[in-house]
Each structure stands twice: as C-alpha cells, then as structure tokens.
C-alpha positions in Angstrom: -19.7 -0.2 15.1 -22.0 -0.2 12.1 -21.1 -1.9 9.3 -21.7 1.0 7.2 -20.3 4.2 6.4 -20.7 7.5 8.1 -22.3 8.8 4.9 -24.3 5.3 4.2 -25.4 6.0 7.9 -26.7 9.7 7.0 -28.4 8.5 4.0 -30.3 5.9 6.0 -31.1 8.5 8.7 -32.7 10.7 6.5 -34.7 7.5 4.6 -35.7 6.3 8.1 -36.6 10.0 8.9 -38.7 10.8 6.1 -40.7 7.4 6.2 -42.0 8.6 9.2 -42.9 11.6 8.0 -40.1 14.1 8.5 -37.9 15.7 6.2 -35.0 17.2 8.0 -34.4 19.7 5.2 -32.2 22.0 6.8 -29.9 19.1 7.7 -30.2 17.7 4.5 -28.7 21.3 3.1 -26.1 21.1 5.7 -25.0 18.2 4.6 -24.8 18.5 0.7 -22.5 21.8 1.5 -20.5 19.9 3.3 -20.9 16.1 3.5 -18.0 15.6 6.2 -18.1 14.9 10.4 -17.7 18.9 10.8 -21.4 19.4 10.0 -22.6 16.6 11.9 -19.7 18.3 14.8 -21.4 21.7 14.4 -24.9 20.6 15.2 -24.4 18.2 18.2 -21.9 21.2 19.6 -23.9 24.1 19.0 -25.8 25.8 22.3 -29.1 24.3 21.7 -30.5 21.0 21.0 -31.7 21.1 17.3 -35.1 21.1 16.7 -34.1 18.1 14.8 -32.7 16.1 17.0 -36.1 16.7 19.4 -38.2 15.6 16.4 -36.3 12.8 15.7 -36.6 11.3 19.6 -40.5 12.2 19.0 -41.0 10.2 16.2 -38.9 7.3 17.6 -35.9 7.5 15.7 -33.2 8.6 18.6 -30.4 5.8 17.1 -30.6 7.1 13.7 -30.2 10.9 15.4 -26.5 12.6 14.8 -26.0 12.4 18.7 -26.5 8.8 18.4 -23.6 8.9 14.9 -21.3 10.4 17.2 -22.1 7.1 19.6 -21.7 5.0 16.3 -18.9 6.4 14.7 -16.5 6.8 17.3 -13.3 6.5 15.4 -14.8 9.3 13.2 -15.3 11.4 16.2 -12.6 10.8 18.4 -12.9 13.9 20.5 -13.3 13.6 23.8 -15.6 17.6 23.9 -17.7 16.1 21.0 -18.3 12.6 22.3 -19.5 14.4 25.7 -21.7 17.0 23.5 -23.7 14.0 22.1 -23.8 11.7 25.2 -25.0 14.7 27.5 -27.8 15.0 24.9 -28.9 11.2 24.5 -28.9 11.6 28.4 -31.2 14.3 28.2 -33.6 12.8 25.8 -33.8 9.3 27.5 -34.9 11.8 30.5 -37.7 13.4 28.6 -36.0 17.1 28.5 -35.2 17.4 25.1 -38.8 16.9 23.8 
C-alpha cells in the first residue's frame, strides 16, 4: 500500500498528469465537489472507459490512473464490484483496447 493518502495520491496524480502535459480538468472538478472514494467509484464504474483513464495509459502514467487507486487503496475500496470494475480495466489497457 502507498504510504500516502488517497487524497496525497490524487494530488500526485494530477502533478504527474500535468507534467506531462495533461490536465485532467474534468476530474479535477469532480474531485473538488466531492473529494471522497465515491467520485473516484463513479468513474471506474461508469459504462465507458473515461477518456481520462485512455489518456493517461497514452502518456505512460497507468499507476497513477484511478483504476490503478482502486489497486492501491484497497482498504478504501473494499468492494468486491468496484475492485473488479478497475482490474477488468487495467486488463484491458495492458491489452492495448482501451487506447
């Protein structure tokens, strides 16, 4: 488990995100509304993979995704629908389909 916390994590995601040249704005607006595991919940269980979340394996930065929080932050995210959600995603990425 990382030694920091789930909003430390976020905030280091988004650093990590725009030195390379993305801001994930939309997420970033997500997550001043509500800076809790629900919105990080809604966007690894919603129908489509996020725009984001394809960006961010394009650019490199898969482990700083939310998929990859979920991974991280287990304790946080103990169910067992979510935890599938954001493992059937990584799966998909480390196959090339979510690009």
């Amino acid at each position: 488990m990382s030694s920091l916390t789930l909003k430390q994590w976020v905030a280091e995601s988004i650093r990590r995100s725009q030195e390379r040249g993305y801001n994930p704005t939309k997420f970033i607006g997500m997550w001043h509304a509500d800076p809790s595991p629900r919105t990080i919940e809604k966007l690894v269980t919603s129908g489509e993979i996020q725009s984001g979340f394809r960006r961010m394996v394009r650019i490199g930065l898969i482990e700083w995704s939310m998929e990859y929080a979920v991974t991280v932050f287990q304790r946080t995210f103990a169910n067992p629908e979510i935890q599938a959600a954001a493992r059937w995603r990584l799966e998909q990425a480390k196959k090339g389909e979510s690009k």
